[in-house]
Every structure is written in structure tokens, then in C-alpha cells.
C-alpha positions in Angstrom: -56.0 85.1 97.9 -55.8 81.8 95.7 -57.0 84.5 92.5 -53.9 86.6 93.5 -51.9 83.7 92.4 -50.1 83.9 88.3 -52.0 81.5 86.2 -50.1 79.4 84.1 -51.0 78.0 80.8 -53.1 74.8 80.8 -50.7 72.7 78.9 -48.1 73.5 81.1 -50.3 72.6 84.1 -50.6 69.0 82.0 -46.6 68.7 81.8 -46.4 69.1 85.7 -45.0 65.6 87.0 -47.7 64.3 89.9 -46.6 64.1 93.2 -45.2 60.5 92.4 -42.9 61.3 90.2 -41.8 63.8 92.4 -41.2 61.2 95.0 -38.8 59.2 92.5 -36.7 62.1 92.5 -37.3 64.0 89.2 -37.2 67.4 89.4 -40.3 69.6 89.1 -39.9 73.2 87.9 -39.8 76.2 90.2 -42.5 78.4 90.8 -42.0 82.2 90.5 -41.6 84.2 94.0 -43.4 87.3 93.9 -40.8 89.4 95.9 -37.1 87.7 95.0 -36.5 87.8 91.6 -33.3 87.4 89.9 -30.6 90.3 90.2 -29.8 90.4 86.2 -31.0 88.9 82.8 -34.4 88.5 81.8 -37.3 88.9 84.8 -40.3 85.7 84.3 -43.8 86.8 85.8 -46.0 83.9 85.6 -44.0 82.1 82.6 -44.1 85.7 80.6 -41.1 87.6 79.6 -41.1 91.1 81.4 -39.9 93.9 79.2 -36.5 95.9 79.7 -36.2 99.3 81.3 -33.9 102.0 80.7 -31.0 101.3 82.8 -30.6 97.1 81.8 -27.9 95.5 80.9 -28.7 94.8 77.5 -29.1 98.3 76.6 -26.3 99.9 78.4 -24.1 97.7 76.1 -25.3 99.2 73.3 -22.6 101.2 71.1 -22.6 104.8 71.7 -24.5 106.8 68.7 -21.3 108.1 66.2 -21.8 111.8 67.1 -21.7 111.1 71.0 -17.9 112.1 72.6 -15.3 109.6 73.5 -15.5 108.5 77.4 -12.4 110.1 78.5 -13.2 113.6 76.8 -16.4 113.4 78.8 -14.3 112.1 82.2 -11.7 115.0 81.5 -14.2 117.7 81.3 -16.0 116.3 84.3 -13.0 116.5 86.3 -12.2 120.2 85.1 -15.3 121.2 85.8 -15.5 119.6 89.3 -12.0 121.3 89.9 -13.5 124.9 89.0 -16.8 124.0 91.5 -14.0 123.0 94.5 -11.9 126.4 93.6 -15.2 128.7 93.8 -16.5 126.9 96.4 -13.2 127.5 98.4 -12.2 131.3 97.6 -15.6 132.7 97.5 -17.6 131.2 100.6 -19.2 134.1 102.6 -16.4 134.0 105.8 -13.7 135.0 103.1 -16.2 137.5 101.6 -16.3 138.6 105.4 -12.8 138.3 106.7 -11.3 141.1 103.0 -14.1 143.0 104.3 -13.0 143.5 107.5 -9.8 143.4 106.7 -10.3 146.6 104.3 -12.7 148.4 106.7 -9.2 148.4 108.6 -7.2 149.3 105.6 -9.2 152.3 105.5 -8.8 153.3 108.9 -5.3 153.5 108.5 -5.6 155.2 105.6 -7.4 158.4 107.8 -5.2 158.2 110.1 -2.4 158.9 107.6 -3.9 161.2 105.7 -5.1 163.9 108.8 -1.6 163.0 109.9 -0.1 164.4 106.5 -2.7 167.3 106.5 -1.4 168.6 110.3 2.5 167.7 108.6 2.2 169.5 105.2 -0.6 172.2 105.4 0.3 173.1 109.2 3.2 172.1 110.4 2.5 170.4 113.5 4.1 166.8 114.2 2.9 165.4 117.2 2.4 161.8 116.3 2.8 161.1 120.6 0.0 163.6 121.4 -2.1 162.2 118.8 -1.4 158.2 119.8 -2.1 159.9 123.5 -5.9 161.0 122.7 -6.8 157.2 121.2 -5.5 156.0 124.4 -6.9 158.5 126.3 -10.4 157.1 124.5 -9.8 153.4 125.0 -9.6 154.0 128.8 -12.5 156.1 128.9 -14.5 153.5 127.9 -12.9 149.7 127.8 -10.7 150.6 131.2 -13.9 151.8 132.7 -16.2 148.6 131.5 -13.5 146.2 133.4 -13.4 148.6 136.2 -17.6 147.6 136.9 -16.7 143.9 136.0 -16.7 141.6 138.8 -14.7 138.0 139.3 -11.3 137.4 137.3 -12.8 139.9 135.0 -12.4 142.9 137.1 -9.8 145.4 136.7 -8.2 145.2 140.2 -8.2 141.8 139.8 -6.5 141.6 136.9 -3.8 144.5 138.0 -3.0 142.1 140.8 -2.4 138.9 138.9 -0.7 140.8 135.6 0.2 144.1 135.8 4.0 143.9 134.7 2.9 141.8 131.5 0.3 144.8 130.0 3.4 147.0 131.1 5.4 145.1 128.9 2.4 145.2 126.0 1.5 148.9 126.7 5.4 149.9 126.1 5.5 147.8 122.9 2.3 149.4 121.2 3.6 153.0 121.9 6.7 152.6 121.5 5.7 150.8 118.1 3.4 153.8 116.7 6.2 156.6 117.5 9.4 154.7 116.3 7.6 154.4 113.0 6.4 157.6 112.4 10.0 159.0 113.9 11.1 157.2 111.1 9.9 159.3 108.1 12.3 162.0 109.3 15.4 160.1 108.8 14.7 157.5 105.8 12.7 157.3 102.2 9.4 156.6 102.1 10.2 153.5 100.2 12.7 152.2 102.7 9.8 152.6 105.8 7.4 150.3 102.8 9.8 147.9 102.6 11.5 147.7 105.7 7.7 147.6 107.8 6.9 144.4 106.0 9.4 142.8 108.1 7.2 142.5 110.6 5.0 139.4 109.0 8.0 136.7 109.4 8.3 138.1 112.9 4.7 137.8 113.5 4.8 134.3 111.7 7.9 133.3 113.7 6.5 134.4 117.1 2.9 132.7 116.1 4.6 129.3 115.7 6.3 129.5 118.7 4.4 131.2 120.9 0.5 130.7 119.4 1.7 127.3 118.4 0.6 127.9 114.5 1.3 125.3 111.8 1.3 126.8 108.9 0.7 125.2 105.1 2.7 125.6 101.9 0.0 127.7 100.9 0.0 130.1 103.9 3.7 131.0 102.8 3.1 131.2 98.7 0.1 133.5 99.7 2.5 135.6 102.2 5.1 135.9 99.3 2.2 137.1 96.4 1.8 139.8 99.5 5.3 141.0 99.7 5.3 140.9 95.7 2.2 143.0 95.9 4.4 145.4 98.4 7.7 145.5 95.9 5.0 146.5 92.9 3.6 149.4 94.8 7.2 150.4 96.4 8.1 150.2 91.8 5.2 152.2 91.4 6.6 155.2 94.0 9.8 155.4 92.8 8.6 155.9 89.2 6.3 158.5 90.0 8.7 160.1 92.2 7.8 160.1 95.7 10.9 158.5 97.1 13.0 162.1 97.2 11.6 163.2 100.7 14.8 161.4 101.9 15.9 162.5 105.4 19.2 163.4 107.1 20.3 160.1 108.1 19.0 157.0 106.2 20.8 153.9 108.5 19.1 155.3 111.6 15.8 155.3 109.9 16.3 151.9 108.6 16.8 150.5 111.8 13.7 152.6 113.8 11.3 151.1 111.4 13.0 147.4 111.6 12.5 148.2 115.6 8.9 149.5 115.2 7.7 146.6 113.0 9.0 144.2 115.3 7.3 145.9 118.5 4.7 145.7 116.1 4.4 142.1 115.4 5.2 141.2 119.7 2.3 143.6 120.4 -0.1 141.8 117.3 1.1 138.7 119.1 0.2 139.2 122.0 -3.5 140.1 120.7 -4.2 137.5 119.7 -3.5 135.5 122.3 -5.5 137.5 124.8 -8.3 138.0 122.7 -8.4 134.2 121.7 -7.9 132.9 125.3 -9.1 135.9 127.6 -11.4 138.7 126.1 -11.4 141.6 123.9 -12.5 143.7 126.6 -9.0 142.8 129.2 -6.7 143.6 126.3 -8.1 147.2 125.2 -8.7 148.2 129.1 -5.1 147.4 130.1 -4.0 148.6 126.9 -5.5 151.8 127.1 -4.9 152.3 130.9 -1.1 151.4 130.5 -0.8 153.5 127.1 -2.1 156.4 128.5 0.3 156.6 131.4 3.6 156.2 128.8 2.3 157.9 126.5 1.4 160.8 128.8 4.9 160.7 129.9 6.7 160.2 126.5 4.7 163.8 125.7 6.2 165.6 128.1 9.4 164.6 127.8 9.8 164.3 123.8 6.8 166.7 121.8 6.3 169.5 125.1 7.5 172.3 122.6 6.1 171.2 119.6 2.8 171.2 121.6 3.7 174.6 122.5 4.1 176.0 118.9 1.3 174.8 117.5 -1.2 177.9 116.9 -4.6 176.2 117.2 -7.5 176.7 116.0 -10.7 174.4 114.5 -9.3 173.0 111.8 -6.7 171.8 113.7 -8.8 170.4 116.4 -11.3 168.7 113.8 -7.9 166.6 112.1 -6.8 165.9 115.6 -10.5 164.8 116.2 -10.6 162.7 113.0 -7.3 161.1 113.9 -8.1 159.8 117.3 -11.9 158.5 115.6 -9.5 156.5 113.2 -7.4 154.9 115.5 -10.1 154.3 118.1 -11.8 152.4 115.6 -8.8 150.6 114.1 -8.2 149.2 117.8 -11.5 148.8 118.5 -12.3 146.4 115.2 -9.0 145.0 115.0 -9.6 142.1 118.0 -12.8 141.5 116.5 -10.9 140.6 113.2 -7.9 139.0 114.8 -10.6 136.3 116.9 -11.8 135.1 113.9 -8.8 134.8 111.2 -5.5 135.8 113.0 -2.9 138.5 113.7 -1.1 137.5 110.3 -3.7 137.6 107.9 -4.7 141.0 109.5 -1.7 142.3 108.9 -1.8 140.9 105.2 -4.9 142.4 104.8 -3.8 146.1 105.8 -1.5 146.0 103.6 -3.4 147.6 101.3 -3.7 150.7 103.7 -0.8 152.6 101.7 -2.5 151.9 98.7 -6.0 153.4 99.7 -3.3 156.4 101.2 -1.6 157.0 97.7 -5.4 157.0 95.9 -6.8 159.9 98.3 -3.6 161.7 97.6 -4.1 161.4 93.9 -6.9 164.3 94.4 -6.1 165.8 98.2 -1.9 165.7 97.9 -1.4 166.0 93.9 0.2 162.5 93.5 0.9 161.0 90.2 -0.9 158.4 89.1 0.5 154.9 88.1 -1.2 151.9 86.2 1.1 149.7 88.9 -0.8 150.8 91.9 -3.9 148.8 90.4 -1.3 146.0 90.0 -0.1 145.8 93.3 -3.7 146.2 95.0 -5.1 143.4 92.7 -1.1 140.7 93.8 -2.3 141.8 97.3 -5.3 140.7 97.7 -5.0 137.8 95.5 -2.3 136.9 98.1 -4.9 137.9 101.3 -7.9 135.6 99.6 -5.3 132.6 99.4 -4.0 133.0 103.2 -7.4 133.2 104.0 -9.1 130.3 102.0 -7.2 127.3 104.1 -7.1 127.4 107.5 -4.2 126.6 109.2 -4.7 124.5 112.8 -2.4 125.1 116.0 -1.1 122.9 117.9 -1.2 123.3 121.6 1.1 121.5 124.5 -0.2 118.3 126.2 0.7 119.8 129.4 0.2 123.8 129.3 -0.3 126.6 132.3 -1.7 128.7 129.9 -5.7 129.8 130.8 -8.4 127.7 129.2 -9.1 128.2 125.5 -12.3 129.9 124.8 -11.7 129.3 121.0 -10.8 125.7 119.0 -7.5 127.5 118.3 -8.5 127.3 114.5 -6.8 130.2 112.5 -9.6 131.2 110.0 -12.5 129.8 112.1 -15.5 130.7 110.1 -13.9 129.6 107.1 -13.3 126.0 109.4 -16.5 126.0 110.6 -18.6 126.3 107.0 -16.5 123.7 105.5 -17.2 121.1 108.4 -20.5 121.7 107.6 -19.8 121.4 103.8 -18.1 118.1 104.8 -21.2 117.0 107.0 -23.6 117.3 104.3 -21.9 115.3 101.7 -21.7 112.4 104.1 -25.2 112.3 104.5 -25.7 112.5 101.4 
């Protein structure tokens, strides 16, 4: 142990004051600790001058070379580049990747449902948009009314007739009435004025989300919905150039006014979607929706579309686009809660937005439409607008004191997109 110890030169050991001296209070020099040595400056180990790393003092005041960059073009660059790393990092993560995704798998089936409908319109003449909403409710009873029918508890159907029955009234009347008062619409107005006019259901929906849902929504939530709407007013441009406004009907005003009526009914029903599916379950709102929808639809047929039914000379091909209708919008109502839980019922309607567009390219080789450099336009401002609803989430804000069920969500609008940056956040504090 006494070897361990730094040797010091012998004529320093003869310049050491004895223990005398010490005692008549001159100082004696400090020995070197081992472990504590001094913060800055020049390090002594044993009386010897230890050499300087990399990162000292003395050389990080050294002049920068003459073909290194000014400081604050390096600090601006950093900061652009850190700004570019946040923007990708925000607009590409994989839950927006997922939410346009699902969001366009929806868009799509719209899109079939609008074009059998125009096949069965054009090629056949048969318009029966009741008969055809009646088979998709017809489907969702089969098989969701049937599923709460076996459930047991609060979850059973019975139960839930007793408790609730003249609210899914109310939502089943909406969501008919909704799907017919559109499509009623064609026959009296332009196609442009039911493009137009249906996008006034997204400051309904908006409007009934914040009071209702209890949304708070963001400056950016409202610049994204107005890119959307520009989006719309390209594509409506882009119609009237290539001429498809003319199939004008009798009576404009009444048309105007069944599709400001359908997309409100529209944004009540998407409203009250959400809700359920965020606070009850996916499987409550198709059962009741598809139980209550088939009984008004049923009646609405008879009263309404009896003798078109009656005309209608079937035969297979007929059958396969009625077929191929009711697939489409089964699976639109089937996907479109699973959407809705994790985003919300705005961004979904953003998103479909896009359904007209994905219409108008199909009839570029099934219907003979002309082609215009402005549909591109418009499906690129749309979804530019979609990707910046969906990159911030947008929190709610819920009652102190509420009767409403327990929440079986966070009631987070965009919750995966919520959930990954939490985690983002989480990291870097560790770090």
C-alpha cells in the first residue's frame, strides 16, 4: 500500500518544513488526493503536469480554423433541420399512415356504392335507393342484432330495448332518412349544388361535437377543415368545366334544401356514433341500428318505391349490382365505428371526402367522363387537409358532474396518434 503512494522528488522531500516548523505555524504544502482533483486548469499527479484532452478549456478557446462556418450559420441550420425532423416525425408516424388508410378503404366503399347505384340508374332504369338502404339493414340485423340478442347483462338486446328504445328510434329515423333525402336530391338539383351543399354537414358535425362530445378543437383542426372544403370547391371547378353540372332537375330550391336536410341528419347520426361507440360498444350501435332501420325502412318501401319495385324487370345482372350495393354499404357501416373509435366522426367525414373523387375516376373508363388535370388537384388539397386534422390531436373536455355511462376511452380525438407521441415524449425524458 505505502508503494501505491506518488513519489516525489528528493529535493523537494529536503524543502519539506519538519514537524516544528509546522507547529510555529508555517504552512506546509498540500499533498495530491488521488480521487478530488481540481474541476478546471491544469491537473498535478505527484508534482507532474498531466497532459490536456480533447474537450479542455485551453483548446476549446482556440480560434476556429478560416474555412470552418460562422456559429450562427451552423445554429440556423441546426434549427432547420431539427424543424424538418419534428414535421416528419409528426405527419408521417404509423397511426396517420393508418387512420388515411382507413379513411380511403371507406372512400372506396362509397365509391361502389355509387357507382352500382349509377349502373341500376343509367343502364337499367331502376331507382330504388330505399330498397337498396333496406337490404344493408336487413344485413346488419342479421348478424349485429342477432350477436346482442345472445349477449347477456346490460349488453343484451332486451335489455337495452327496455332502458333505450325511443333514443335508437330517434338514430334509426335519422340514418334513413339521411341516405334517401340525399339521393332524392339528385332529381331535383345539379350535381354540383348536392357537392357543395353535403359539405355542410362538417360545421354541423363540429358544432354538435363541441357541444355534445365536448371537443376542443385547435387552430389547426379548423385551417385543415378549410384546405378540405378548398379541396371540395377544386373538384366541384373541375365538374363544371368538364361539363357534368347540366343533369339539372325540375326544381333546384327543393333540392337545395333535401341535401342541407340530409347532411344535417347526417352529421346528428355521425354524432351520435361516436358517442356510443366511444362510451358503449360497436356492437349496441349497429344492432339497434340495423333492427330499427329495417323496420322504417321496410315501411318507407312500401309506402314510397312499391311501384318502382314493381317495374323493375329482373334478372342477374340486376340482382349481382343490388348484391354489390348492399356488400358496399355493409362494409362501410361495418368499418366506419372502427375508424370513428380511434380518430373521430369529423376526421372520418374529412377523409371520405375523397369518395367523389375515386367516383369521377371509375367513370373516366365505365361512364365516359372527361378527364381534368384539377381532379388530381383537388384529391392531393384534400388530403393535405385530412393529414393535418389528423396529425394533432384534439382533447375533450368532459363535465365534472356528468350522467352520462362510464368512458371506455380517454376521450382523446386521434388516440393512436396521442398515444405514440406520449411515448415519444417518455423516451426523451429518460434520455
Amino acid at each position: 500500500m505505502v508503494n501505491d503512494l506518488p513519489q516525489e522528488p528528493a529535493e523537494k522531500l529536503e524543502d519539506r518544513p519538519s514537524a516544528g516548523a509546522r507547529a510555529q505555524g508555517q504552512p506546509s504544502p498540500r499533498w495530491p488526493h488521488r480521487h478530488r482533483l481540481p474541476s478546471s486548469g491544469p491537473q498535478y499527479f505527484g508534482g507532474f503536469r498531466a497532459p490536456q484532452t480533447a474537450g479542455s478549456p485551453m483548446e476549446a478557446a482556440s480560434p476556429p480554423g478560416p474555412g470552418a462556418p460562422p456559429p450562427q450559420a451552423q445554429g440556423a441550420a441546426s434549427r432547420v433541420v431539427g424543424l424538418l425532423c419534428r414535421i416528419k416525425g409528426k405527419l408521417f408516424t404509423w397511426n396517420i399512415l393508418k387512420t388515411i388508410a382507413l379513411g380511403q378503404m371507406l372512400s372506396l366503399c362509397i365509391c361502389g356504392t355509387a357507382i352500382t347505384s349509377q349502373y341500376l340508374a343509367e343502364k337499367y332504369k331502376v331507382n330504388t335507393p330505399m330498397l337498396q338502404s333496406f337490404i344493408n339493414y336487413c344485413l346488419l340485423f342479421l348478424i349485429y342484432t342477432v350477436m346482442l340478442a345472445f349477449q347477456s347483462g346490460s349488453d343484451n338486446l332486451f335489455y337495452i330495448l327496455k332502458r333505450k328504445w325511443w333514443k335508437y328510434i330517434l338514430l334509426g329515423l335519422a340514418d334513413v332518412e339521411a341516405n334517401y333525402l340525399i339521393v332524392r336530391a339528385y332529381q331535383y338539383t345539379t350535381l354540383t349544388s348536392v357537392q357543395l351543399l353535403d359539405c355542410f354537414g362538417i360545421p354541423v358535425l363540429m358544432a354538435l361535437s363541441w357541444f355534445i362530445l365536448y371537443a376542443r378543437y385547435r387552430v389547426i383542426h379548423f385551417i385543415a377543415v378549410a384546405v378540405c372544403l378548398l379541396g371540395v370547391g377544386t373538384m366541384v371547378g373541375a365538374d363544371i368545366l368538364a361539363g357534368r353540372e347540366d343533369n339539372s332537375g325540375n326544381d333546384i330550391l327543393i333540392g337545395d334544401i333535401l341535401v342541407l336536410l340530409g347532411a344535417s341528419l347526417y352529421a346528428i347520426s355521425n354524432v351520435c356514433e361516436e358517442y356510443i361507440v366511444k362510451k358503449l360498444s360497436r356492437q349496441e350501435f349497429l344492432g339497434m341500428v340495423g333492427l330499427f332501420g329495417t323496420i322504417i325502412s321496410g315501411i318507407q318501401l312500401l309506402l314510397v318505391e312499391y311501384k318502382d319495385i314493381a317495374s323493375i324487370h329482373w334478372d342477374w345482372k340486376i340482382v349481382l349490382l343490388f348484391v354489390a350495393f348492399a356488400l358496399c354499404m355493409f362494409c362501410l357501416y361495418s368499418f366506419m365505428p372502427l375508424v370513428i373509435k380511434v380518430t373521430s366522426a369529423t376526421s372520418v367525414n374529412l377523409g371520405i371526402l375523397t369518395a367523389d373523387l375515386y367516383s369521377l375516376f371509375f367513370g373516366l373508363f365505365l361512364f365516359g367522363y372527361k378527364f381534368s388535370g384539377l381532379y388530381i388537384l383537388s384529391f392531393t388539397i384534400i388530403m393535405v387537409g385530412f393529414i393535418l386534422y389528423c396529425s394533432t390531436p384534439m382533447r375533450t373536455a368532459e363535465p365534472v358532474e356528468s350522467n352520462v355511462p362510464p368512458v371506455t376511452s380517454i376521450g382523446i380525438d386521434n388516440l393512436g396518434l396521442k398515444l405514440e407521441e406520449n411515448l415519444q415524449e417518455t423516451h426523451s425524458a429518460v434520455l
